[in-house]
C-alpha positions in Angstrom: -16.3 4.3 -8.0 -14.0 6.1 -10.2 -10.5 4.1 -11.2 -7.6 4.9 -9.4 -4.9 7.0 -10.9 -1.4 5.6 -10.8 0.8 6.6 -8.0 3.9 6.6 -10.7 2.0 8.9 -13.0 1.5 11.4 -10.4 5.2 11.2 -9.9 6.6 11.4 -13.3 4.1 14.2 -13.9 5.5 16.4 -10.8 8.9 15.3 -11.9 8.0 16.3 -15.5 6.3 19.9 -14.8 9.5 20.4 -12.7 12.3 19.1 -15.5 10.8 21.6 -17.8 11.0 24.3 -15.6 14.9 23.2 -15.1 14.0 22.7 -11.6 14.7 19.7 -9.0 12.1 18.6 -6.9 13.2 17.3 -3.1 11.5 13.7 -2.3 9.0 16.0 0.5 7.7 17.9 -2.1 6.2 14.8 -4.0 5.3 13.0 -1.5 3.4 16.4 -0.5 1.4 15.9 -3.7 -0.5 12.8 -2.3 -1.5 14.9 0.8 -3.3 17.5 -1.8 -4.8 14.9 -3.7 -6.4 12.6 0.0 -7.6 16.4 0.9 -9.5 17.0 -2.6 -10.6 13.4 -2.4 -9.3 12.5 -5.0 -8.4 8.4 -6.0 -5.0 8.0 -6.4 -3.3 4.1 -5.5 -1.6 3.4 -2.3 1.5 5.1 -1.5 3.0 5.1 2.3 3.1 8.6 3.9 4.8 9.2 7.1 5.5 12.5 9.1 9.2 14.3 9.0 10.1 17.4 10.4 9.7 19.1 6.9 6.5 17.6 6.3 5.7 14.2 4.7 8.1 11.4 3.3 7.2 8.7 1.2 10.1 5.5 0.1 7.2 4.6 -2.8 8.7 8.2 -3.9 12.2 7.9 -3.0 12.1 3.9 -4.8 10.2 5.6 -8.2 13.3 8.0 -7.9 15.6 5.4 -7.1 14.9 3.7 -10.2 15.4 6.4 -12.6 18.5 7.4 -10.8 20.0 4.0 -11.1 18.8 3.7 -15.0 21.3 7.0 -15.3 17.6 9.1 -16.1 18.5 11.5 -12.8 21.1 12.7 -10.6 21.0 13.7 -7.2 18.2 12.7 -4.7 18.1 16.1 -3.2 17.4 17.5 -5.5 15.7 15.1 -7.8 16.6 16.3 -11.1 15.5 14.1 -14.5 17.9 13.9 -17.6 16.7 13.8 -20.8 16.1 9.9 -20.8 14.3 10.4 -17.7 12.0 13.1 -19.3 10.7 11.0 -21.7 10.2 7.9 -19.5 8.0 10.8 -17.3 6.5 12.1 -20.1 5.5 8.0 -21.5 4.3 7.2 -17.8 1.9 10.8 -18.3 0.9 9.6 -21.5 0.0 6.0 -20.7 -2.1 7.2 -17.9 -3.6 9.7 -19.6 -5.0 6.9 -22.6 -6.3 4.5 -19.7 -7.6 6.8 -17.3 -8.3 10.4 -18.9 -10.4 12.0 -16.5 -9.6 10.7 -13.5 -6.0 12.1 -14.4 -7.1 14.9 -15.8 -8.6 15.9 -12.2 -5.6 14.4 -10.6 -3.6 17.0 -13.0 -5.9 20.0 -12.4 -5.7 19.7 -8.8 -2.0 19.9 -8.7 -1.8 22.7 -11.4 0.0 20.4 -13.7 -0.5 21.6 -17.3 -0.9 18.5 -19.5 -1.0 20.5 -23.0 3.1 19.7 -23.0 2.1 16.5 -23.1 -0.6 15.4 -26.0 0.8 13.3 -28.5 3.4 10.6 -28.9 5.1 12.7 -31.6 6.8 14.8 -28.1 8.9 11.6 -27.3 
């Protein structure tokens, strides 16, 4: 069975592909991402889904969120948006994941149209 890809890494990569864009992402649209990856069958850890009115929510998304925003790394829960500081913890949790699991992330990244070229060596941090 192939090993499970980090729930966090998923979420620092969305929150990652979205800081670079200068866009926020809303704590739907992550949890979203898990829906995508349970379709493609792909493994990806526990996370807690439940059905809103817009979709899906997830508190394992809005406590990884939480936690930046209380370390000062983002602002404003709706959007999420990550400061600098919380780019690079994003782009560390990416890059961790990416040493101990690269092709199960690599397949976790490709299904979500995440480009991981930004994020190749430790000389980015």
């Amino acid at each position: 069975m192939p090993a499970t890809v980090a729930p966090e890494a998923v979420m620092a990569i969305a929150l990652f592909e979205a800081g670079t864009a200068g866009k926020g992402l809303e704590i739907e649209d992550i949890s979203r991402l898990f829906v995508v990856l349970q379709e493609r069958g792909l493994s990806v850890g526990k996370v807690a889904l439940r059905r809103v009115p817009r979709g899906v929510y997830s508190e394992d998304v809005e406590a990884f969120v939480g936690r930046l925003e209380e370390a000062g790394y983002a602002t404003s829960r709706s959007p999420v948006k990550c400061l600098e500081g919380g780019m690079r913890i994003c782009e560390e949790i990416v890059r961790e994941e990416l040493q101990s699991n690269p092709e199960n992330f690599r397949n976790v990244a490709q299904a979500l149209n995440f480009d991981l070229s930004r994020i190749t060596s430790p000389a980015t941090a």
